[in-house]
C-alpha angles and dihedrals in degrees: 000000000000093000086062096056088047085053096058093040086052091047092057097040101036118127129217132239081201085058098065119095102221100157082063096060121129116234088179075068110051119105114205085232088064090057079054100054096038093065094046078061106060096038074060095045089044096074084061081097097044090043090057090043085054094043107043087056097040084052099038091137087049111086095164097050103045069048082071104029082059085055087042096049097047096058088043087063086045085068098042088052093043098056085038092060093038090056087041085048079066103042091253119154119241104201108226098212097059089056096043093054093053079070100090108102116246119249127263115276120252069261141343092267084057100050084055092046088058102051082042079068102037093050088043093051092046087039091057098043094036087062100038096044077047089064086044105056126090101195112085099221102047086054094048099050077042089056097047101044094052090052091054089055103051082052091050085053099058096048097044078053082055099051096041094042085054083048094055095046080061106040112026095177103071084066085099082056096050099044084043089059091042091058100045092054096042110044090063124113086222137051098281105206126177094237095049090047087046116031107020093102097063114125097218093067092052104122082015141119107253128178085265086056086072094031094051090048090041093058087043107047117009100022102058130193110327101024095122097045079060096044086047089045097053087046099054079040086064103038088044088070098035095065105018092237125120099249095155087135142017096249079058092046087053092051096051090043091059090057095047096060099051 
C-alpha cells in the first residue's frame, strides 16, 4: 500500500513538539502581529478533525487512503498543538468556542476526485505562506514551527496529487469536478481556502482570528504585490501535471473544462 510507504517516510522524517524549545523563546522578539498570525493559525489547524471525519466517510471503499488521511491528520494536530503551545509559552488565550465549533465535518465533495482537488489546494496555500511568513518572522520559534510545518504540507500536497491522479485513472469522469474546483479557487482577488468558503460564517468566529485573519495579513504586509498570482501559479502548475492538461491560466481551465464536458 502507498500509504505504507508514506508511513515509513513520515516515521523517519517526522519532527517532535517536545523538540521545540519554548522556554527559550524571545519575547524581545515577538511582534504583536505574530501572536496574530499564530492564532490564525490554529482556528486553520483546528478543521484537521472535521477533514478525517469527511473523508473517512467520503472514502469509505478506500482502506489505503483513509491509511494515509490517519498519518495526515496526526501531523495536522501536531501543528495545531505546536502554535497552541508557542501562544500558551506567552501566556495568550486560546477561546474555546471558536475551536469547538471547527468540529462539524465538511460535506462530500460534487465527487471523491474533487474532495481531493480541494485539500491539493488547501496544503499547497498554507505550504506557500507557512514558508514566506517563515522568512518574516524575527522570533526563532515561531519560524521553526513555521518551517516545519510548511515542509509537512508540501509533503501533504504531493501525496493528496497522488491520491487524486490514481482517482482519476479510475474514474475519468470526475476530470470536469477537479478542473471545477480548480477554477473556483483560482479566479478570486483574494487566498480561497476551503476553511474560509466553508466555515467563515460561524458565529462563533465573529471578533475572532480566523485563517483569513492571517491570509488576509500575509497578502498586506509579507507577501507583497504579486504574491497571489504566485500562489495561483504554483496551484495550475499542480493541477497541470496532475491531470496532463495546459491549465497556466483560468481562460485555459475553462477550456479544458468545456471539453471535458462533451
Amino acid at each position: 500500500m502507498h500509504s505504507y510507504d508514506v508511513f515509513r517516510q513520515y516515521e523517519r522524517h517526522q519532527w517532535q513538539l517536545a523538540d521545540l524549545p519554548f522556554d527559550e523563546i524571545d519575547r524581545d522578539l515577538v511582534d504583536p502581529d505574530y501572536v496574530t498570525l499564530a492564532k490564525s493559525a490554529v482556528m486553520g489547524e483546528s478543521n484537521s478533525i472535521a477533514a478525517q471525519h469527511g473523508f473517512f466517510n467520503e472514502f469509505v471503499d478506500d482502506y489505503d487512503f483513509s491509511a494515509f488521511v490517519a498519518i495526515w491528520g496526526f501531523q495536522e494536530l501536531q501543528h495545531h498543538y505546536a502554535f497552541r503551545a508557542w501562544l500558551k509559552a506567552l501566556d495568550v488565550h486560546i477561546d474555546a468556542a471558536p475551536v469547538e465549533a471547527m468540529r462539524e465535518p465538511y460535506a462530500p465533495g460534487t465527487t471523491p476526485a474533487a474532495t481531493l482537488a480541494t485539500n491539493i489546494i488547501s496544503e499547497l496555500t498554507v505550504n506557500h505562506i507557512y514558508r514566506a511568513v517563515s522568512d518574516w518572522v524575527a522570533e526563532p520559534v515561531l519560524r521553526t514551527i513555521m518551517r516545519d510545518a510548511s515542509r509537512d504540507e508540501a509533503a501533504h500536497a504531493r501525496e493528496f496529487i497522488y491520491f487524486a491522479r490514481r482517482r482519476l485513472a479510475a474514474h475519468p469522469r470526475e476530470l470536469p469536478s477537479v478542473l471545477e474546483t480548480l477554477y473556483v479557487y483560482t479566479s478570486d482577488t483574494r487566498i480561497r481556502h476551503p476553511v474560509s468558503a466553508f466555515k467563515s460564517e460561524l458565529p462563533e468566529l465573529r471578533e475572532h482570528e480566523t485563517i483569513d485573519t492571517g491570509f488576509e495579513f500575509f497578502l498586506t504586509k509579507v507577501g507583497g504585490a504579486g504574491e497571489l498570482d504566485r500562489l495561483q501559479v504554483k496551484i495550475r502548475r499542480a493541477f497541470g501535471a496532475l491531470t496532463g492538461l495546459d491549465l497556466a491560466s483560468n481562460a485555459r481551465i475553462r477550456r479544458a473544462l468545456a471539453e471535458a464536458l462533451v
